[in-house]
N, C-alpha and C positions, 0 to 999 in steps of 0.2 A: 440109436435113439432110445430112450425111456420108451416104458411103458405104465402110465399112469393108472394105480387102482384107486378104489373110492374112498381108502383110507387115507390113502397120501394127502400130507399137508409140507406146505413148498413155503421158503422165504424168500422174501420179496426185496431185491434190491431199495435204497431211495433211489427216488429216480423224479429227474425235473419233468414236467408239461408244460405244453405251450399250444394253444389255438393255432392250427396253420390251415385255414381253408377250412372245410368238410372236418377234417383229421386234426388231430393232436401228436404233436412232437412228445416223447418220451425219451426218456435217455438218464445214461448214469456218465456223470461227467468223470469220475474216475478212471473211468476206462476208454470213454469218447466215442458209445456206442449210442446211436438217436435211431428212431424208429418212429415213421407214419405209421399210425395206430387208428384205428375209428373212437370212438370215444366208449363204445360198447368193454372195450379192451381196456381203458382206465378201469371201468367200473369193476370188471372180472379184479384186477390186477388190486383194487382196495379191497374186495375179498378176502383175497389171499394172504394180503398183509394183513386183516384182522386174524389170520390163526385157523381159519377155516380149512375146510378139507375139500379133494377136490368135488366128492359127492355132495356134499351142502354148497359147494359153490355153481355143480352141474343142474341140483334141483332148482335152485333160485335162479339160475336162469331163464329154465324151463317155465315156472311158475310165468315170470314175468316177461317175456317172448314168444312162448309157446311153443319152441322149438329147442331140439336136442341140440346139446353142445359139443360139438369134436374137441375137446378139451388138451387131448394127445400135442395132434398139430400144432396149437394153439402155445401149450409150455413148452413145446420141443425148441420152438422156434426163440421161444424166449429164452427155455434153459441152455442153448445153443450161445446165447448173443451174453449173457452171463447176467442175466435180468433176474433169473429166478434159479432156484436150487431144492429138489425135494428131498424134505427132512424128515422126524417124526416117524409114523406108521409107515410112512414107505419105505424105511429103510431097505427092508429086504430088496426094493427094487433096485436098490444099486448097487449092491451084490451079486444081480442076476445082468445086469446092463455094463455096457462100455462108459466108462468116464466120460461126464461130460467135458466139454472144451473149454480149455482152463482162458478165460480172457486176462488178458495183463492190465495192468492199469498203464495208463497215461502217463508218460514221463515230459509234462511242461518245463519248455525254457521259460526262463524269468517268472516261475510261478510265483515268484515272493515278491515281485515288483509293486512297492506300495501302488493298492486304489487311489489313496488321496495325490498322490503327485502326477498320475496316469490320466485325471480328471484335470488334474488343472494344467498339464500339457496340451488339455484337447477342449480347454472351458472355451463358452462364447468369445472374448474377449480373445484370446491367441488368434479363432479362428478367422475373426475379424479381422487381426490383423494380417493374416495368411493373404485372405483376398483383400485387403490394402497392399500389398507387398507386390501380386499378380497384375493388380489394377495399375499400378505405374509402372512393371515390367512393360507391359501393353504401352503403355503410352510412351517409354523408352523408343519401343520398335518401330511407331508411328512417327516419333518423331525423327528419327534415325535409324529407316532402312538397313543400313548397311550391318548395321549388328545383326538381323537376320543370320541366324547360323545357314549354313550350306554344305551338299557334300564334299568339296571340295577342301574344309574344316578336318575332316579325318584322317588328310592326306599330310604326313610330314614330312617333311623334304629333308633335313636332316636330322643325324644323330637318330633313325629310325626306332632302333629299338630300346631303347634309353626312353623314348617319347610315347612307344605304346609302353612300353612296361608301368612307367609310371601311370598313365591315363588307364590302363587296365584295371590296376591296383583301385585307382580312385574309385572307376565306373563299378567295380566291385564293391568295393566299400559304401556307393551309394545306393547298389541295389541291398546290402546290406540294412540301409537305414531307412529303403523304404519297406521292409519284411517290420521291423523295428516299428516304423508306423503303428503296421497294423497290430502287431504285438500290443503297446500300449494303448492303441485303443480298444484294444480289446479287456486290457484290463482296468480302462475305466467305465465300464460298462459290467465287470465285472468276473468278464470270462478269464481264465487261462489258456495260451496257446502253447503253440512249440513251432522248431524250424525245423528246414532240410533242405537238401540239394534236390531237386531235379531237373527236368529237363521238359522246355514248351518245342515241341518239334523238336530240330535236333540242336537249338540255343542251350548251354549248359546255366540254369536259375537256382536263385533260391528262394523257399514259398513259406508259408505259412500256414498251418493247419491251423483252421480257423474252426472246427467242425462243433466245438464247445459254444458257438453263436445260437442253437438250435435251441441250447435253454434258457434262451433270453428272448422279449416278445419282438416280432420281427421291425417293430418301428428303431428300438435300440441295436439294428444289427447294423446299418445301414453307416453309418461313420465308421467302424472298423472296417468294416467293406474298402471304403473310400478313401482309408488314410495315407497307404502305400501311394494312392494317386496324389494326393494332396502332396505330401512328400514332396514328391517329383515335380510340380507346377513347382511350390514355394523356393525349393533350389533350385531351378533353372531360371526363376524370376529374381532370385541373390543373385546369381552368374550374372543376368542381362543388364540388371542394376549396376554392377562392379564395370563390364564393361563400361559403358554409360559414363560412370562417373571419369572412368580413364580415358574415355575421349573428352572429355570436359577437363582437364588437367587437374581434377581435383583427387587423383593421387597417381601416385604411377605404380604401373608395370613393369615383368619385362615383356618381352617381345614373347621370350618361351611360354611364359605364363599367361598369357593373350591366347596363344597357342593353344594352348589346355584348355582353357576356358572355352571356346569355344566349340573345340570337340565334345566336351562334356554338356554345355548345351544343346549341341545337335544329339546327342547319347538319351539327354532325358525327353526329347522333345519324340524321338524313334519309342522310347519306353511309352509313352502318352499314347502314342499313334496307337501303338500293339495294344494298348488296353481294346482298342475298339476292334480288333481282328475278332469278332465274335463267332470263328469256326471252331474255337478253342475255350477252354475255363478260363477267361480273365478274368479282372474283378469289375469289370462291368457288366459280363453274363453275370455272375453272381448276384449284384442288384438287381439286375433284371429278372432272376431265376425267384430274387426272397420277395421282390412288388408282385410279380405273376402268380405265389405259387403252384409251380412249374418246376417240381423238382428234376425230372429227366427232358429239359427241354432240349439240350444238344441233343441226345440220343434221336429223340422224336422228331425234330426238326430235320433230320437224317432220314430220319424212315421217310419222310414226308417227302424229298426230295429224291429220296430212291423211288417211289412211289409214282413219281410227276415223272423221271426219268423212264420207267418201267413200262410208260402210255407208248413211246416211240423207239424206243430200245427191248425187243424180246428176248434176250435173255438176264434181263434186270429183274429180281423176282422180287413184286409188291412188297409191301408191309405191311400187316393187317394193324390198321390203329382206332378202327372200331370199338374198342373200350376204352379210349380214352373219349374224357367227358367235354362236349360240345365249346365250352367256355374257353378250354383249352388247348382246343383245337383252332381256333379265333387264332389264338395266342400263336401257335406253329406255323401258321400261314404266313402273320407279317413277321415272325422273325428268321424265318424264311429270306425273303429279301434281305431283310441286315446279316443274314448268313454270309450271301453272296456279295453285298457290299464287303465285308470283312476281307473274304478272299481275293476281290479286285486288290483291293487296300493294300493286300500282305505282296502280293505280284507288284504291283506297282512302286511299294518301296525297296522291294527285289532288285528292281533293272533301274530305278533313278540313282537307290543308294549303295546296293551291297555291292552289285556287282561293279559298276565305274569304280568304287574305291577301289575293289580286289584287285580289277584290268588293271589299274594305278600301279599299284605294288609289285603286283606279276611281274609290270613291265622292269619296273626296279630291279627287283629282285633278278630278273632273270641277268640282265645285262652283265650286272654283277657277279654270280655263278658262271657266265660266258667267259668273262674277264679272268677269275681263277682269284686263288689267295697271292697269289705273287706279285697280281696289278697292284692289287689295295687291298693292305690288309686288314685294316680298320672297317671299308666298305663291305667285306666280305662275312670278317664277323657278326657285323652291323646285319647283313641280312639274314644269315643264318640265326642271327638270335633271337631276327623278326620272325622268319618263319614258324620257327617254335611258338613263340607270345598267338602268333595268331592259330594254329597246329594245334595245341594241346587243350583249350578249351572244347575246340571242333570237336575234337577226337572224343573227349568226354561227354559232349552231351549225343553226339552218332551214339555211340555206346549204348546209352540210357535210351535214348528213343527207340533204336533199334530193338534192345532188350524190352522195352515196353510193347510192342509191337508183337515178338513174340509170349507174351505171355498173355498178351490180349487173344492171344486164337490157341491156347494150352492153357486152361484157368488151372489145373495144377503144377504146371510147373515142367511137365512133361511132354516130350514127343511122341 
């Protein structure tokens, strides 16, 4: 870490603000670095950008608080985060100090995706028609039960893996275009994002780093938020539709494609659900996390429940959540219960849905590896190539949860 003298004068990143609570958001989008700051910290930080040195920015403090400024801590943390950089009279200090840590900038996907076509993907008028679209899916299902997807929808009786491979590819492709959502609404609003693979437990996903939301005021964060959801309703509301109209003879199917469709409906309707697993970062904790500001609410909700756990279980050790402030402690109690709703939720579509389909296939599968390649050779291939389609997603996101897991208890990296 530096060591700041009274000559040192530092440059000042730009960097957006934003009201969030008590605190102010800062941050430099270039790099995708946001930080809860007190607003004492903006003022320090326009200081600094006028040119001023650290001793005239230490005195003016003083002058106007009355108390000494830890100035050190204070740039470390920022020259750390790559906010600030001492130039000027302090040279010598970086002669005698370790480099600071170089931050990288931000490498957004679809950074050049025009604003104006991003806005009017997401103007009133579309959205209107999104919940016109949802509003007669509803009335479809009302009025015809039977389209009601089921798990029994998952299970393909023939041509097995011909049938997931293509539905794989799809369901891929859609969780694609609902990352996509939230991408362009992000960028009519104005932010840039980016994608990447990871993994929610050990499901292998793709997400969106949406962290660029933070220099925008939190009423405009709230449709990028929601659009990946939105997504998902408005095609499974086209899917229920298309049904619909194919029981009314007003076009046809085939039978395969019947088939599809409605495992891809029961797919986005399982997506919908998972939004509200709220033991995890979906993007409804997210709404929930920018309406509350409650930036570590999963964490805290944790300790709070370790906490309630630690009253009847002695060797559960408390959580001291004594500084967090009263308002927000409100907040960790009832989401608390939706915690645990969440977890029923994720158990209960465990044993209605994953597991009955897998028994399904097992059962398939297995008879067929009993049989040999010499019964049926078609059957055998057919399972073996299912095993894989279902196998190697697994195995990728195990992988990644697993390795997230270890690096959650080695924050370097090491054993």
């Amino acid at each position: 870490m530096s060591t700041y003298t009274q000559e040192t004068v530092v440059t000042v990143q730009p960097f957006t603000r934003q009201p969030e609570g008590e605190d102010i958001i800062i941050g430099v989008v270039e790099t995708g670095v946001f930080l809860a700051v007190p607003p004492v910290a903006v003022e320090l930080l326009e200081y600094f950008a006028q040119g001023r040195s650290v001793g005239e920015v230490s005195e003016l403090y003083q002058q106007k608080y009355g108390e000494a400024l830890d100035v050190d801590d204070f740039l470390n943390l920022l020259e750390n985060k790559g906010i600030v950089k001492p130039v000027g009279k302090g040279s010598e200090l970086k002669a005698a100090s370790p480099a600071p840590r170089t931050v990288r900038r931000v490498r957004y996907h679809f950074g050049n995706f025009p604003q104006p076509l991003a806005q009017l993907i997401f103007s009133r008028p579309v959205i209107a028609g999104c919940f016109l679209t949802m509003t007669l899916a509803v009335a479809a299902l009302i009025w015809a039960p039977s389209l009601i997807a089921r798990p029994s929808d998952f299970v393909f009786r023939e041509h097995r893996a011909l049938s997931w491979v293509i539905f794989t590819v799809i369901a891929y492709a859609s969780i694609l275009l609902h990352e996509m959502g939230h991408l362009v609404a992000a960028r009519a609003v104005g932010v840039s994002s980016r994608m990447g693979i990871s993994n929610r437990l050990w499901y292998l996903v793709a997400e969106t780093d949406l962290t660029g939301l933070w220099s925008v005021p939190k009423e405009q964060r709230y449709l990028p938020l929601l659009a990946g959801l939105l997504v998902d309703l408005v095609s499974s509301a086209l899917l229920i539709l298309l049904l619909f109209a194919r029981d009314h003879k007003w076009l046809e199917l085939s039978i395969f494609t019947v088939r599809l469709i409605r495992a891809m409906v029961l797919s986005y309707w399982l997506r919908i659900i998972w939004q509200f697993f709220l033991f995890v970062r979906t993007d409804i904790y997210f709404v929930i996390v920018n309406f509350f500001n409650c930036r570590n609410l999963l964490k805290d909700t944790e300790g709070y429940l370790r906490s309630l756990a630690a009253r009847v279980i002695p060797w559960i050790r408390r959580v001291d959540q004594s500084g967090i402030p009263a308002s927000e402690r409100r907040v960790i109690r009832a989401y608390a219960v939706v915690w645990i709703i969440g977890r029923i939720m994720a158990f209960a579509t465990l044993f209605s849905v994953t597991i009955p389909v897998a028994v399904s296939y097992i059962r398939d599968l297995a008879g067929a590896f009993r049989a040999g390649y010499s019964a049926n050779h078609y059957n055998f291939v057919d399972s073996f190539v299912l095993s894989a389609v279902f196998l190697v997603p697994v195995l990728i996101g195990l992988m990644l949860w697993i390795g997230g897991l270890i690096r959650e208890r080695t924050p370097d990296g090491n054993f």
